[in-house]
C-alpha positions in Angstrom: 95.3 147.1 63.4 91.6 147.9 63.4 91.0 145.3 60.4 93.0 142.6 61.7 91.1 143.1 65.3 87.7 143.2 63.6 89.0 139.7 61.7 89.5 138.2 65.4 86.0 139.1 66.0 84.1 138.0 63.2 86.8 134.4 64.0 85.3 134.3 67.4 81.8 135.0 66.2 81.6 132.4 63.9 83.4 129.7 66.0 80.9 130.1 68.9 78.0 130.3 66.9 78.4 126.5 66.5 76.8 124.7 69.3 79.3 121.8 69.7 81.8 124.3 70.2 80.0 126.1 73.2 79.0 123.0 74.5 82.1 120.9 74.2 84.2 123.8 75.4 81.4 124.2 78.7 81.7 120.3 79.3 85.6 120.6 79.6 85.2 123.4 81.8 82.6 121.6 84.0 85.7 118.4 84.3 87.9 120.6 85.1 85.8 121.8 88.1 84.3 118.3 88.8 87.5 115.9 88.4 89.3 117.0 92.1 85.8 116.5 93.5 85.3 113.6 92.0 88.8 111.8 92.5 88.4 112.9 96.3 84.9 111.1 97.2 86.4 107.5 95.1 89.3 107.6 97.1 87.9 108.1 100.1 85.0 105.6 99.3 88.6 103.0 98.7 90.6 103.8 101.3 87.9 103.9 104.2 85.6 100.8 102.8 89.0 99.1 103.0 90.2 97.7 106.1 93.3 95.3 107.0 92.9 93.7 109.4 89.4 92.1 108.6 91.0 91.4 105.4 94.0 89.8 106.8 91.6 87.8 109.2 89.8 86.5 106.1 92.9 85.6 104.1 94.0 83.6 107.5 90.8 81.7 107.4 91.7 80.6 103.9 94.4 79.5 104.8 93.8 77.9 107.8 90.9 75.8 106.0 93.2 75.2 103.3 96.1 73.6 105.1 93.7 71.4 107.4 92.2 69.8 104.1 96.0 68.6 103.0 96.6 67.0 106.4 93.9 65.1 106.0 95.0 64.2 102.2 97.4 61.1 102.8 99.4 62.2 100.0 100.7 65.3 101.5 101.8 63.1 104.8 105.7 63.8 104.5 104.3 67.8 105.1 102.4 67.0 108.0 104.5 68.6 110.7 105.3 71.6 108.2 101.3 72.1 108.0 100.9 71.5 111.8 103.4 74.4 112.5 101.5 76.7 109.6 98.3 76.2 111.1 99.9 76.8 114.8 101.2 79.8 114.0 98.0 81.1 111.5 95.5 80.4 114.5 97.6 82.6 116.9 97.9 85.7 114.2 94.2 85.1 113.5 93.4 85.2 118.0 95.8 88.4 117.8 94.4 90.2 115.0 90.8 89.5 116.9 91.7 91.1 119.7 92.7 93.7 118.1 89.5 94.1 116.4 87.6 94.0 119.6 90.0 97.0 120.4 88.8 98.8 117.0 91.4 98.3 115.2 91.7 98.0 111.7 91.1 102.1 110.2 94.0 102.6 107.4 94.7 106.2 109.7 95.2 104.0 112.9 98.5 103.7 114.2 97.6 100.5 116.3 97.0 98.9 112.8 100.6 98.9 112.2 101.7 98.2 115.5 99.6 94.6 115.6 101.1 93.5 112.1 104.6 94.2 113.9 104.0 91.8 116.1 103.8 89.0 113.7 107.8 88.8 113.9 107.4 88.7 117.7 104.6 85.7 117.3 107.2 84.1 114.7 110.1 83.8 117.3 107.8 82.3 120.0 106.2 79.7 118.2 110.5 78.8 116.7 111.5 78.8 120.4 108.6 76.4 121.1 108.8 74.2 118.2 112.7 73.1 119.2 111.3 72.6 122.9 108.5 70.2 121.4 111.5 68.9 118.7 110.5 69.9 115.6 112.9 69.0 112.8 114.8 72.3 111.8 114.1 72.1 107.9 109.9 71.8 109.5 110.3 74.9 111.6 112.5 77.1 109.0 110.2 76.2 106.0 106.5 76.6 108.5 108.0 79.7 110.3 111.4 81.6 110.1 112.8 81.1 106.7 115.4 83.6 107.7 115.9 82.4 111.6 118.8 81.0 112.4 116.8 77.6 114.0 120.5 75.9 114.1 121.8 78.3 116.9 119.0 78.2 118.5 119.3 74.7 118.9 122.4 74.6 120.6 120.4 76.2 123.7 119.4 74.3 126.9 115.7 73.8 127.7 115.8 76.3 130.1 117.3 79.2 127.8 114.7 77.8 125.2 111.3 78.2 127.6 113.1 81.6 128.9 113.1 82.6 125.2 109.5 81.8 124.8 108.7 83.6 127.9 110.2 86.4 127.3 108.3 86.7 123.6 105.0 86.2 125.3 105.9 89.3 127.0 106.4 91.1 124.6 103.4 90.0 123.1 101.4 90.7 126.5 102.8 94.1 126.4 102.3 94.7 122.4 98.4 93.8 123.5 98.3 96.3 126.0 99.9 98.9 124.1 97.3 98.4 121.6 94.3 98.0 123.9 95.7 101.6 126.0 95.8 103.7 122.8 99.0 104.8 124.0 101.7 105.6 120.8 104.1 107.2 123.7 105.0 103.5 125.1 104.7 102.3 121.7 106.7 104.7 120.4 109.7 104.3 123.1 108.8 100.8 122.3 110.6 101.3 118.5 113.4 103.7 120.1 114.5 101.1 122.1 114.1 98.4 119.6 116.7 100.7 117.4 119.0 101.1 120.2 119.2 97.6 120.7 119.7 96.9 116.4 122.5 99.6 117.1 124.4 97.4 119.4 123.8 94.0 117.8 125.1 95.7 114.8 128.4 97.2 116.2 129.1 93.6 117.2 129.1 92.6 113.9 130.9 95.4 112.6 133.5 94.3 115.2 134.2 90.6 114.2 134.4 91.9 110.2 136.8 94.7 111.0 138.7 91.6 112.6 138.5 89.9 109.3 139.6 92.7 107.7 142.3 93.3 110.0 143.9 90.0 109.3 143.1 90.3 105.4 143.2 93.9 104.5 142.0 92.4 100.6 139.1 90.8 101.7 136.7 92.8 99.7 133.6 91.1 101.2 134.5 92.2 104.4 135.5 95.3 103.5 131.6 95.6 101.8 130.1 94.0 104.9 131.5 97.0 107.2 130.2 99.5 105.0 127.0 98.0 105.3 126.7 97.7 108.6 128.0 101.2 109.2 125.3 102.3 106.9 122.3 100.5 108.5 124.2 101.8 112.1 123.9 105.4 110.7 119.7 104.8 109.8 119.1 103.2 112.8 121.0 106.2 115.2 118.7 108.4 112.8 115.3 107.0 113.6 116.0 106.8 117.0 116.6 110.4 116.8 112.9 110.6 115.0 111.5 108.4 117.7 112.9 110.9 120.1 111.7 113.5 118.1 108.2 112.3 118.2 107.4 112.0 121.5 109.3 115.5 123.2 107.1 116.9 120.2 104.2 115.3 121.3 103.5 114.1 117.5 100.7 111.2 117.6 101.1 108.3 115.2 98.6 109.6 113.0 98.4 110.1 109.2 95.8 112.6 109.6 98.6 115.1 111.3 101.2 116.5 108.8 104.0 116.3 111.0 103.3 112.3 111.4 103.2 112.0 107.7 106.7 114.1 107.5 108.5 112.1 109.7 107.5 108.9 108.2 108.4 110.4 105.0 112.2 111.4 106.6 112.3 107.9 107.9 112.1 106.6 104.6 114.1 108.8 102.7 116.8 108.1 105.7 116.9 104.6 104.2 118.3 105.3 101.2 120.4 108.2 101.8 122.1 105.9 104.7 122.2 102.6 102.4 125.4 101.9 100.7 125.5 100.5 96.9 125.6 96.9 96.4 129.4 95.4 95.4 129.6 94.6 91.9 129.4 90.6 92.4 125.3 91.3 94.2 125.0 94.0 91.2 126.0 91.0 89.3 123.6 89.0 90.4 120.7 91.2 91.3 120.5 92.8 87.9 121.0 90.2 85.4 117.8 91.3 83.4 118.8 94.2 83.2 122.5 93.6 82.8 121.4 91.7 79.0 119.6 94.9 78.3 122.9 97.1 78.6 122.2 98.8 82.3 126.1 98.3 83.7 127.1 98.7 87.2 128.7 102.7 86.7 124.9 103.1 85.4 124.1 101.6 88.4 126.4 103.9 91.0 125.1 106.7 89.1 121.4 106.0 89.6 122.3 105.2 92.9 123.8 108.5 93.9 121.1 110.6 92.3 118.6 108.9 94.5 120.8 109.5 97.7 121.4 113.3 96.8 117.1 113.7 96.2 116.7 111.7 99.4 119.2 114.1 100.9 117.3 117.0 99.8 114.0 116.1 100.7 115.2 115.2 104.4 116.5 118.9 104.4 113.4 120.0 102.9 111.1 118.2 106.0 113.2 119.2 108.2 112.8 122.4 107.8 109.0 122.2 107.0 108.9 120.9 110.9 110.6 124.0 112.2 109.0 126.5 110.0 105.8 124.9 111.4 104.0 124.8 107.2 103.8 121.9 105.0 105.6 120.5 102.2 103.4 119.9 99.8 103.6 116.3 99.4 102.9 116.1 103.4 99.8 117.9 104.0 96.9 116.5 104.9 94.7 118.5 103.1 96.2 117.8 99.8 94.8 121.0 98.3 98.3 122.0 96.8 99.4 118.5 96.2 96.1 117.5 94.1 96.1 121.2 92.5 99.5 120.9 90.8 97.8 118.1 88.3 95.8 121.0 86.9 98.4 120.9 83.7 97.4 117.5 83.1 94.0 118.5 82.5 95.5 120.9 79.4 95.3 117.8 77.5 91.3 118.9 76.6 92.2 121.9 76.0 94.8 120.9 73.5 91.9 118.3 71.7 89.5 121.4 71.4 91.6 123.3 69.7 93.1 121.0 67.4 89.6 120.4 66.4 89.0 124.0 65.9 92.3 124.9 64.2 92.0 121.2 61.7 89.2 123.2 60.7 89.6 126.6 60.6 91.2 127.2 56.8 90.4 123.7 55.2 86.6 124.4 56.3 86.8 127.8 54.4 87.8 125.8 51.0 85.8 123.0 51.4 82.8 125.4 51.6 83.6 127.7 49.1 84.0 130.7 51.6 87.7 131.3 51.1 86.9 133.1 47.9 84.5 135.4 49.8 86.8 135.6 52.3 90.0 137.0 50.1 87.5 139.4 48.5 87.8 141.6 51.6 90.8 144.8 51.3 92.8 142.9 53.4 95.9 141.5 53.1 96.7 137.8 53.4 98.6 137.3 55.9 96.1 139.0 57.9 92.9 137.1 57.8 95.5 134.0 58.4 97.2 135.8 61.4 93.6 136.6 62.9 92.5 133.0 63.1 96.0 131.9 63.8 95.6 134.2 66.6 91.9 133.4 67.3 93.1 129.8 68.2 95.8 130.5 70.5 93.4 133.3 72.8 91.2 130.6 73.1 93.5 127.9 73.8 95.2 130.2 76.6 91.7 131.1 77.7 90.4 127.6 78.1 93.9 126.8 80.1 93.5 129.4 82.5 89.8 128.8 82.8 90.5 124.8 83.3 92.9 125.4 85.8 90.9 128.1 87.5 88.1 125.6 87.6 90.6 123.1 88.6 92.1 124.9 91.5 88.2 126.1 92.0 87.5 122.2 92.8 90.2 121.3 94.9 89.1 124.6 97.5 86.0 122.8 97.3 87.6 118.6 97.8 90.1 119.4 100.8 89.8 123.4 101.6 91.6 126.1 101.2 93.7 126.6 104.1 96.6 124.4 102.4 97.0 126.9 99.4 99.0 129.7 101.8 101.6 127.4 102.7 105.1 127.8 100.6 106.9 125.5 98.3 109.9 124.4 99.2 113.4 124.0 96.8 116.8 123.6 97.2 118.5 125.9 95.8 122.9 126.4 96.4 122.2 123.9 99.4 119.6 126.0 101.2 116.1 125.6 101.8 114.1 128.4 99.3 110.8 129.3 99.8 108.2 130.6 97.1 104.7 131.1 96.0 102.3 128.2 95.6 100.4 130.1 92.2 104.0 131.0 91.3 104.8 127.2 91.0 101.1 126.0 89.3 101.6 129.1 86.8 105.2 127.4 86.2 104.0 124.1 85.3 101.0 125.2 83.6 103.0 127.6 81.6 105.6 125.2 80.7 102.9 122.5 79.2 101.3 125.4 78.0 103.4 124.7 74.9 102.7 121.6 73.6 99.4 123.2 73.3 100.7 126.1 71.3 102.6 122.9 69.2 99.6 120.7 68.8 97.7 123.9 67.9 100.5 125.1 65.4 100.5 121.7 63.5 97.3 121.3 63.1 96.7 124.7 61.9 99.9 124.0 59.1 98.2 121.1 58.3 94.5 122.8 57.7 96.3 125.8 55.8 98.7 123.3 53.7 96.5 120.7 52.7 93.0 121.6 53.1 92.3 118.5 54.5 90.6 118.6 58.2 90.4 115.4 58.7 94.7 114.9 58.0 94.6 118.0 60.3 92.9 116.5 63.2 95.0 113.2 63.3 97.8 115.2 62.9 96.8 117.0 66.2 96.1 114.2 67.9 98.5 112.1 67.8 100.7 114.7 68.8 98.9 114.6 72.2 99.3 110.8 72.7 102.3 110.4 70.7 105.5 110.7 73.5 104.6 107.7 75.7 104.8 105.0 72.9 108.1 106.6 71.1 109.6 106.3 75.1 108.6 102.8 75.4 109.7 102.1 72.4 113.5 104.2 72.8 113.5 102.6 76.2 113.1 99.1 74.9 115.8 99.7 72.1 118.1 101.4 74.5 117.9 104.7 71.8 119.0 107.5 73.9 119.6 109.9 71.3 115.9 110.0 70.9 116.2 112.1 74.4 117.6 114.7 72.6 114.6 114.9 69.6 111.4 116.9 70.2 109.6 113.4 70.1 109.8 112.2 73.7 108.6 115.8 74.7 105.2 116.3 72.4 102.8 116.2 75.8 105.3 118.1 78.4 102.6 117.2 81.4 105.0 114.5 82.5 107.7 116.7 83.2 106.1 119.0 85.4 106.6 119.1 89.5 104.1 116.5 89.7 105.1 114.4 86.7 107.2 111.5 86.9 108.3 111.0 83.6 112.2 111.9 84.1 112.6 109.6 86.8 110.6 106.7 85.3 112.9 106.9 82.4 116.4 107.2 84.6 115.0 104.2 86.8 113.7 101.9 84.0 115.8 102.7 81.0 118.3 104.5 82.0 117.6 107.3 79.8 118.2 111.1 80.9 115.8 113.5 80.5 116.1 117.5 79.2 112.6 118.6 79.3 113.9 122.1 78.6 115.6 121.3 75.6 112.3 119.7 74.7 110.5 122.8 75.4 112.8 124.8 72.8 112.3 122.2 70.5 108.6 122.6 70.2 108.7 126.5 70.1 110.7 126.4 67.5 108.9 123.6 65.4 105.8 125.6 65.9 107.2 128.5 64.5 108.8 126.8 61.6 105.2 125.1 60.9 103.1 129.0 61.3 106.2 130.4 58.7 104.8 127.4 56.1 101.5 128.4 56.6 101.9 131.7 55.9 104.5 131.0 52.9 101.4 128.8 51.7 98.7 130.7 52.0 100.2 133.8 50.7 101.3 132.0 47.2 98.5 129.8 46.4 96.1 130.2 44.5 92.8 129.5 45.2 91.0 126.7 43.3 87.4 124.7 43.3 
């Protein structure tokens, strides 16, 4: 034991006496600290140098100048009245979007910044109402203004119910202006309830007149399909009035900058798709043709469609009870420390490059030298000086990763604080909400990608011992880094799924991690399941197949100039 731990030594010594190794291995360890800090200050330099509604106002401008050039251009004369509506309607966005910029309007955090661009719909209706009064053609209004209005209805009202109409818009314009010019999110908030409430009973008469449908043809399928849509879209608009509700007995501000804003926008949106029904087959037909040639078929289709519904499901459960706990979820919080922390394993990737360079190296560098011979002089067994630097490589690959992600974690405290890091993660586990450790989840994920390293670092280290070539050794190492996403595009293209069951797909594990996304990318855009478990077992046992042939080498060959 005393030999072999004297071998590590003399490994480590004459590693670190080489000066590209202690500074390569110091400049990963300064990214590691630097990269939160640094992704921090370029988002916020984009997201607060960015502001939409002087953009919008610019875009209308084009616009505007644009479509007064073609009414003068004779040639464009059978457009004229399309153009005259465009640039109506343009003007008044562009007067309404100025006022609210004299209100200071326009930050991405601002709630008022939504509430003006909902009031384009309200501006659309108007200027419709107003355009039959003046008598527009309808193919003019629907193609200038409401592609999706119903302008023939509309025309079947009197004057009087038509300038009523506009009036009443106006209002709500008037009172959208005031809303935004009072700060007030209460009013604007009740504003949305209300809206809902009224969706709810439009919708229930619809549902009404298809159940009669229904009634009178119990096969009518597209009725049938049309009531469970409309019960769905019932369901999600009963729900956010709820959230509505919610918001303002809680006193929750419209604010991005407050957790418990971001969380029930986040429920709202999950409510959409846990409340939508699936499309009939005939829309799936239609909808998915693309994808239809490339093999995706509609029970792929239910499928996908239900394992979205049950993740919505459980990340409604999971805000909900972040709300009454009074902490968190991680993908909520403002200060992002926990969310921006769990990318630490994607920074392993370095770590995995500087030690594939060390371990191409670490036996082929001893033949192409000449020090091997020196080397097996010692009264030491074989296996043992190859154990020592097999060993040398993976202490230092575990010490870099929990340096890295030290550092890492070290420079997120430092971006966005380190108040977030004492909040829980949340899990569903039999149904129930679970809670657990932060540092238990990051050493989780770092742990797990932890073995591709040990992989990388095993094949490169056959390689060095098997063929004395570093140079083979280092591409060998590398591309197993970079090596998963190309083999998925290319499985995905082919429609290969048996390649999910391969190590192949699972060579870089960072995509499979809490924060990764590589599972549901595949399910979504190939259709291909995951089992980054399986993957996991895949590599451990690889590696060790790949060590056993480098001992079996090295302890048979003879050594040669």
């Amino acid at each position: 034991m005393k030999k072999l731990w004297r071998l590590l030594q003399n490994e480590y010594s004459k590693q670190f006496r080489k000066i590209s190794v202690v500074v390569i291995a110091a400049l990963i360890l300064a990214i590691s600290f630097a990269a939160p800090i640094i992704k921090d200050a370029l988002w916020k330099s984009s997201v607060y140098q960015y502001n939409p509604i002087t953009s919008e106002i610019e875009s209308l401008d084009w616009q505007i100048s644009s479509l007064e050039q073609d009414l003068k251009d004779e040639g464009l004369a059978n457009g004229a009245k399309v153009n005259e509506l465009n640039i109506k309607y343009l003007q008044e966005k562009k007067e309404l979007l100025e006022f609210a910029q004299s209100c200071n309007v326009g930050s991405y955090d601002d709630w008022r910044t939504d509430s003006v661009m909902g009031l384009d719909t309200v501006l659309r209706n108007k200027l419709t109402y107003q355009a039959i009064l003046d008598g527009y053609l309808q193919a003019d209004i629907a193609n200038a203004l409401s592609p999706e209005f119903d302008v023939g209805e509309a025309e079947k009202l009197s004057p009087d119910e038509l300038t009523n109409l506009v009036a009443e818009q106006e209002k709500a314009l008037d009172k959208g202006r005031g809303i935004i010019q009072n700060n007030n999110y209460k009013i604007y908030v009740q504003t949305l309830k209300q809206q809902q409430l009224d969706q709810i009973s439009e919708l229930e008469s619809q549902k009404k007149s298809f159940e009669e449908a229904l009634a009178e043809n119990k096969s009518d399928q597209q009725a049938a399909a049309r009531v469970s849509s409309i019960e769905s879209k019932i369901q999600t608009a009963r729900d956010l009035a709820d959230l509505y509700e919610y918001r303002i007995k809680n006193d929750i501000p419209l604010n991005r900058e407050d957790w418990r804003s971001v969380t029930l926008y986040s429920i709202a949106d999950n409510l959409m798709v846990a409340n939508d029904a699936p499309m009939a087959e005939e829309d799936f037909t239609m909808q998915y043709a693309w994808r239809i040639a490339e093999g995706f078929t509609y029970q792929d289709y239910l499928d996908q469609f239900r394992s979205q519904q049950l993740e919505a499901l459980d990340n409604i459960q999971i805000y909900k009870h972040s709300l009454e706990v009074g902490k968190p979820e991680y993908k909520q919080a403002v200060d992002a420390t926990r969310r921006n922390a769990l990318d630490a394993p994607s920074m392993l990737v370095l770590t995995t490059l500087f030690c594939v360079m060390i371990a191409s190296g670490i036996v082929s560098s001893e033949h192409s030298k000449g020090t091997i011979r020196l080397l097996l002089m010692r009264p030491v067994k074989r296996w043992k000086i190859l154990l020592s630097k097999y060993v040398m490589v993976l202490s230092l690959g575990l010490g870099m990763a929990f340096l890295s992600t030290l550092l890492y974690l070290a420079g997120n405290m430092v971006a966005f604080g380190a108040s977030d890091l004492a909040n829980p993660m949340y899990t569903i586990v039999n149904g129930a909400v679970v809670e657990s450790s932060f540092f238990l989840f990051l050493l989780r994920d770092v742990s797990f990608v932890f073995i591709s390293v040990v992989f990388a670092i095993s094949l490169a280290f056959a390689a060095s011992t098997i063929f004395k070539n570093t140079a083979l050794s280092v591409i060998f190492g590398v591309v197993t880094c970079f090596a998963s996403t190309p083999i998925l595009l290319i499985a995905g293209q082919l429609k290969l799924k048996w390649v999910m069951y391969t190590p192949f797909p699972y060579l870089s594990l960072s995509g499979y991690t809490t924060s990764g996304g590589m599972a549901s990318m595949l399910a979504e855009q190939f259709n291909m399941t995951a089992h980054p478990v399986l993957g996991a077992w895949w590599l451990v046992g690889l590696s060790a197949v790949l060590v056993f042939l480098a001992f079996l080498t090295f302890g048979k060959r003879d050594v040669k100039n």
